[in-house]
N, C-alpha and C positions, 0 to 999 in steps of 0.2 A: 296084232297090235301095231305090228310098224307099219301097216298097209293104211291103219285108219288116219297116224297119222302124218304118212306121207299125203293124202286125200288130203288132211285138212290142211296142208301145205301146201296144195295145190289151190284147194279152195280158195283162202285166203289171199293167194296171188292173185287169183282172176277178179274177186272183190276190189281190189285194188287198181284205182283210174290210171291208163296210161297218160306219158305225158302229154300225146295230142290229145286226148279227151279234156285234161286240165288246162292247156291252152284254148283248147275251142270255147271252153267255159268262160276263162277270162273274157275273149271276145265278146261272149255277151255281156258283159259285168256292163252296169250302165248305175250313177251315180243317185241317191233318192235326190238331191238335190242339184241347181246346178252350179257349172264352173264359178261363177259369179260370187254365190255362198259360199262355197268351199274352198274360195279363195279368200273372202273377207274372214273368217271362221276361224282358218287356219292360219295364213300368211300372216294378213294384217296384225294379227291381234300376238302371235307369236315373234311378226317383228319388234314390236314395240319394245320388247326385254333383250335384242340384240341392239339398237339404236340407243337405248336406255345407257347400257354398259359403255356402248360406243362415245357417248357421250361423259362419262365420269359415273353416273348413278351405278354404284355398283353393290351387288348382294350383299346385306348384313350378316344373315345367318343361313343353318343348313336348310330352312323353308325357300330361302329368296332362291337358293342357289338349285332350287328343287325347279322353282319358276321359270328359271332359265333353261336348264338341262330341258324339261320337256317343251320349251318352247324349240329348241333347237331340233329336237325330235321331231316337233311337228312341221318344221320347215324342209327337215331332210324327207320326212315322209308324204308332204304336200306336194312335193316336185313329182312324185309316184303317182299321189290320186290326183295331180291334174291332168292324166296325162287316159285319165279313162272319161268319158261322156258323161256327163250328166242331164238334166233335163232343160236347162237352159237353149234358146233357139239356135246357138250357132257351136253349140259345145260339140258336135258330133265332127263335124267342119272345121273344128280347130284341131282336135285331138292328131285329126289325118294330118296335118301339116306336119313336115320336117323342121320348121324352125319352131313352132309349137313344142316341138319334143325335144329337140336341142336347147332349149332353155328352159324348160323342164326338169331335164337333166342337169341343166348347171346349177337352177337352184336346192335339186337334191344333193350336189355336191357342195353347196355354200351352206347348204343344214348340216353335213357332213363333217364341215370343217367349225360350226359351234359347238357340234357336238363334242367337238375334240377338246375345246376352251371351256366350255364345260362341265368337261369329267374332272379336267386337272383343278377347276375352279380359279380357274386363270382372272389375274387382276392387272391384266395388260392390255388400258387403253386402249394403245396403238391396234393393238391385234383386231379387241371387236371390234374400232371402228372400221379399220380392213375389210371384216368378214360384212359389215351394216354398209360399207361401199359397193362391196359386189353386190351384197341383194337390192340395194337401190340401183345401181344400173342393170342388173335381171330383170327387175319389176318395169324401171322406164322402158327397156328394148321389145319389152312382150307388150306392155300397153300403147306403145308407139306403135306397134305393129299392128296386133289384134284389136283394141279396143281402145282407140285413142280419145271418146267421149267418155265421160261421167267414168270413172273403171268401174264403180262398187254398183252400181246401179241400183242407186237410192240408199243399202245397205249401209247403213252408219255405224261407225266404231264409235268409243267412247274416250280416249286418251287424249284427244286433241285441248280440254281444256288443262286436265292435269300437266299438261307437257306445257303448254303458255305459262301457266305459274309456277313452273319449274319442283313441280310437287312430285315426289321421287315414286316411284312403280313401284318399289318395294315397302311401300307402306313406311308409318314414321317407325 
């Protein structure tokens, strides 16, 4: 008996991917879509509820505050997946960059830091606008850099008229 399941303890380990096999896999990870989308997708649309706050609009109830919390997720977790290829023409070309990945990084640490404003359900102005400064100048340094025409390429959000008429994101 202890032999069978010492074997299956063996087994079991060899089933098991070492960490170079899970790294090499990653290397091929390549996005269905590309950086372009899944930056309008994510960033864009998950800034709006950081700038929102920054601005005064701020959550009503535990739905709004639900709105924010994942949008802040999605910003800390977008700084991650832009940082893998998608199928866009120069996403493979950017990923390689070091400033590409450095500001990658910094925007998964400015999701990082709503995340934080979020759990406590913080109603300090000051702070998201803080946290809605740094992602606007993340956003400006990488689009100056990388793709200083059109950013979205064509990809249209939807908040630009809401936000003119000062019509709150978190519904009436």
């Amino acid at each position: 008996m202890a032999i069978v399941i010492a074997l299956n303890g063996c087994q079991q380990a060899a089933d098991t991917p070492s960490r170079e096999t899970a790294a090499a896999n990653a290397d091929d990870l390549t996005l269905p879509v590309s950086l372009n989308a899944a930056m309008v997708g994510m960033i864009d649309h998950s800034a709006d509820y950081i700038f929102a706050i920054g601005n005064g609009d701020l959550p009503r109830n535990d739905n709004d505050w639900h709105l924010v919390s994942n949008s802040a997720y999605e910003i800390a977790l977008g700084g991650t997946v832009i940082q893998i290829p998608g199928t866009g023409s120069f996403d493979q070309q950017w990923v390689e960059e070091p400033e590409w990945i450095r500001l990658s990084q910094e925007l998964t640490g400015i999701g990082e830091d709503a995340v934080e404003l979020a759990e406590i359900q913080s109603t300090e102005v000051e702070a998201w606008r803080a946290v809605g400064d740094r992602l606007i100048e993340n956003c400006l340094a990488c689009h100056q850099r990388f793709k200083p025409e059109i950013p979205s390429d064509g990809i249209l959000r939807g908040s630009t008229e809401r936000q003119s008429r000062g019509i709150s994101i978190f519904g009436s």
